[in-house]
Every structure is written in C-alpha cells, then in structure tokens.
C-alpha positions in Angstrom: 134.0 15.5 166.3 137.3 14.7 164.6 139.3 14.6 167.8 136.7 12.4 169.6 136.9 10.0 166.4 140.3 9.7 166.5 140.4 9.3 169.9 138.2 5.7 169.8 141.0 5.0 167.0 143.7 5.3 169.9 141.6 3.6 172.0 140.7 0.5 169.8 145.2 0.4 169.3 145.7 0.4 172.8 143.4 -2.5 173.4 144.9 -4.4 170.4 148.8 -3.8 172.0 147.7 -5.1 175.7 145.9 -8.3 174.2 149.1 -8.8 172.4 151.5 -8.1 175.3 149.3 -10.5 177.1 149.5 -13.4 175.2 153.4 -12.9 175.2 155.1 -12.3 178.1 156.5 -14.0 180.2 155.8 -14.0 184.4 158.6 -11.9 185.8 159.9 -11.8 189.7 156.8 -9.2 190.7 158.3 -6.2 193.1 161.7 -7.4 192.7 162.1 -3.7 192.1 161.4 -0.1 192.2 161.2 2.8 189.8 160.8 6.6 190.9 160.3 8.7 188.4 160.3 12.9 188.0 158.4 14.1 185.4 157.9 17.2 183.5 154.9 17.5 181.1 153.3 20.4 178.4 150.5 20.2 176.7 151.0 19.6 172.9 147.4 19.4 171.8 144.8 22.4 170.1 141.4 21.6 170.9 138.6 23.7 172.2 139.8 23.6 175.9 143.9 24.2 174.9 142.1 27.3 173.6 139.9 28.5 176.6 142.7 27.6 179.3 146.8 28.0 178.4 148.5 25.6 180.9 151.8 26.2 182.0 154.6 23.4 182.0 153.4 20.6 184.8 155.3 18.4 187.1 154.9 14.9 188.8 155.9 12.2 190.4 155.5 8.5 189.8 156.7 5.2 191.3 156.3 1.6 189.6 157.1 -2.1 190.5 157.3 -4.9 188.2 154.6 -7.1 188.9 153.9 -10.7 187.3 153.3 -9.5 184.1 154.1 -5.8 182.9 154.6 -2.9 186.0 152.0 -1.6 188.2 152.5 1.9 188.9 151.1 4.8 191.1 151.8 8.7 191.0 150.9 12.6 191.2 151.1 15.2 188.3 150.4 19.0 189.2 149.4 21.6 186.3 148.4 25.2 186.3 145.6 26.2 183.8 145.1 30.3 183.2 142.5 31.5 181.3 141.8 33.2 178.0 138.3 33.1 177.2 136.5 32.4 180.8 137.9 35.6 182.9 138.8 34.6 186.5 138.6 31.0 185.2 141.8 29.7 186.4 142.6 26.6 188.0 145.4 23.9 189.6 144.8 20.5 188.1 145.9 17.3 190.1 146.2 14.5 188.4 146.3 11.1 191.0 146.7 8.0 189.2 147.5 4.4 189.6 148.2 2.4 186.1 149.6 -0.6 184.4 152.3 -0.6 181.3 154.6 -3.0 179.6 157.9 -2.6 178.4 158.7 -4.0 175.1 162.7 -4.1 174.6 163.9 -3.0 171.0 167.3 -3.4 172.6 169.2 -3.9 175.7 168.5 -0.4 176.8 166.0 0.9 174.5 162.4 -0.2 175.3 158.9 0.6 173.9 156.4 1.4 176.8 152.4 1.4 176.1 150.5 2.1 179.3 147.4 2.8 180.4 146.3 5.0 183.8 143.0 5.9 185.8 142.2 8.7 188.3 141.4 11.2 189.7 142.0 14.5 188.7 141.0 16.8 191.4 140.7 20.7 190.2 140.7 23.7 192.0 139.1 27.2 190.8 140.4 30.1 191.2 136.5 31.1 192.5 132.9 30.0 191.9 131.5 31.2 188.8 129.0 30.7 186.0 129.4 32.0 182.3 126.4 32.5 180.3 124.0 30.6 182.6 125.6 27.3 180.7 129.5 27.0 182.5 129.3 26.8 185.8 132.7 26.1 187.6 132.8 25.3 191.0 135.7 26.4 192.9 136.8 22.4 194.0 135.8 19.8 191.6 136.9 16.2 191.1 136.2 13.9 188.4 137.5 10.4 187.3 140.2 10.3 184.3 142.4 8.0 182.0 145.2 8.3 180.1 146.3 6.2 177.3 150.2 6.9 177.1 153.4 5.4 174.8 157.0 6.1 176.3 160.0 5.8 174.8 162.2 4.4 177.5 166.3 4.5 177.3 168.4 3.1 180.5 171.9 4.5 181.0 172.5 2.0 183.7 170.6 -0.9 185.1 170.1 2.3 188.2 169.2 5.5 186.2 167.4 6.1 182.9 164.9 8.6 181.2 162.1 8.4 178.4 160.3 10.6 177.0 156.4 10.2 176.1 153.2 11.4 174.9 149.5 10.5 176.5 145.8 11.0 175.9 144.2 12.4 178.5 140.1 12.5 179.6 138.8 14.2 182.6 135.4 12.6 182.9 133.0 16.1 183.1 129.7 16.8 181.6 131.6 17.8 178.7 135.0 15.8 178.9 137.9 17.6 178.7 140.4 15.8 176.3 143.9 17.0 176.0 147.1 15.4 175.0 150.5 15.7 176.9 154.3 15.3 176.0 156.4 14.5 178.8 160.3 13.9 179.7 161.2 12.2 182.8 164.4 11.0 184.7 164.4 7.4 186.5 166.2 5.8 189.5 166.0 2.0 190.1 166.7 0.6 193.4 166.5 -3.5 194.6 163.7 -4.4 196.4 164.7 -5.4 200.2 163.1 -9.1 200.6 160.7 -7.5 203.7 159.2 -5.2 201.1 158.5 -7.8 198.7 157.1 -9.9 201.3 154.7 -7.0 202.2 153.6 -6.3 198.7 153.1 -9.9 197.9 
C-alpha cells in the first residue's frame, strides 16, 4: 500500500514537471536529428514481485528525434525474470515503447531529462501454469505499461554521450506489477539528411 501511495506521489511530480516544461520551451527544428541509444538496465526495487521473480541484468535499444517541443522517442528493452517462489515460473519480458521527454540543460553538456513512456510489454512463460487455483500464468501474455523515468544526461561531444537513469515501471495485469529500474546507456547523434525530415514531417 505504501509503494502504491508513493507511486501517485511520483505520478502527481511528473505531471507538475511536463506542465512546467510546457509553458517554457521554446519550438525547436523537429527531426533535425537522431539519437540511438544502448541501454543496460537492473532492477533496484524490493516489492512483492522483486521477491517472487529475480531478474537478471536487461538490455535495449532506443532511438529519439527532437520534435517541436521536447523529443519523441521509440525503443525495445529485453529482461529475463527466474523464479523463486512460483517453480517453473520463469519468463522473458519485452518491453516496446514509444515516449516523449525533455531535456533541461544545467550546463552545456549536462542536462536533466524527465520522460514519460507507454507500451507494451509482451511476456513469455516458461509454460502454462496455475498456483493455488489463484495465479494463473499463461505461457504468452501481453499487457499495456508506462514508465515514468528521470535521466541524467552528459554529452562528451555534440556526437556521443551517456546518462544514466532510474524509471517507474507498471505492467497493467490484474494485479499490476510495479518495479523500478536503474539504467546506464551510451548515445550516438547523427544529422538528419533533409529527405528524412521531409518524410517525418
């Protein structure tokens, strides 16, 4: 009950940093750019489910334009969950996502990044089963999910960069699974060729 209650807290802040990013920034040159990013994320957080299923260290991939205000952005992440209290439990999460963040510079290279993504976040079981006539896990599942995310963004050079971040996460299930995620990633930034912009506009 705690975790959900803090959760609406985080929530309730990330609504109250968009409507503020909103009213300030300014209309940038949208896809004058691209970002790809490779990720590598652990679970930080304790709750019920980071003690029924131990998740080994994920990967992922994401790519992100700027658009007119803040960055649009679209990616993949991959985890394995084992079990400890369900036996034969298992499962691969795949997290697909599209979102929207902004960056908030706190220098030239240094920049504060809230975002916010949604889902889907297609799960495959290791086999069918049901636990006590109450858990019943299907071997392929899919569900929608958001994550509420801050990144901490540095650029070495206007091409390559890295951050490092936490994120809420929610898989939308009957009972939602809620976990929370550190991550590291690496950046590359390439120009936009003016056919590409011309497409995406």
């Amino acid at each position: 009950m705690i975790f959900f209650k803090v959760s609406a807290k985080i929530l309730l802040i990330f609504i109250c940093i968009y409507a503020y990013g909103i009213s300030i920034c300014v209309a940038q040159d949208a896809f004058s750019s691209v970002r790809l990013s490779s990720t590598g994320h652990k679970q930080i957080s304790n709750t019920d489910f980071a003690r029924s299923w131990s998740p080994e260290s994920g990967f992922g991939l994401e790519i992100s334009t700027p658009y007119y205000k803040g960055s649009l952005e679209a990616g993949a992440r991959i985890f394995r969950f084992d079990a400890f209290e369900f036996e034969n439990s298992g499962f691969w999460s795949r997290y697909v996502f599209a979102g929207w963040f902004y960056r908030y510079a706190a220098s030239d290279q240094v920049f504060l990044v809230p975002g916010i993504r949604g889902g889907i976040n297609f799960m495959l079981h290791d086999e069918d089963k049901v636990y006590g006539g109450e858990y019943n896990f299907k071997r392929d599942e899919s569900e929608f999910a958001y994550e509420l995310l801050l990144r901490l963004e540095y650029d070495i050079t206007p091409a390559w960069g890295f951050y490092t971040s936490v994120s809420f996460h929610r898989t939308m299930l009957n009972i939602p699974i809620d976990t929370l995620y550190g991550s590291i990633g690496v950046t590359a930034r390439i120009e936009s060729p003016e056919w590409l912009k011309r497409v995406l506009k």
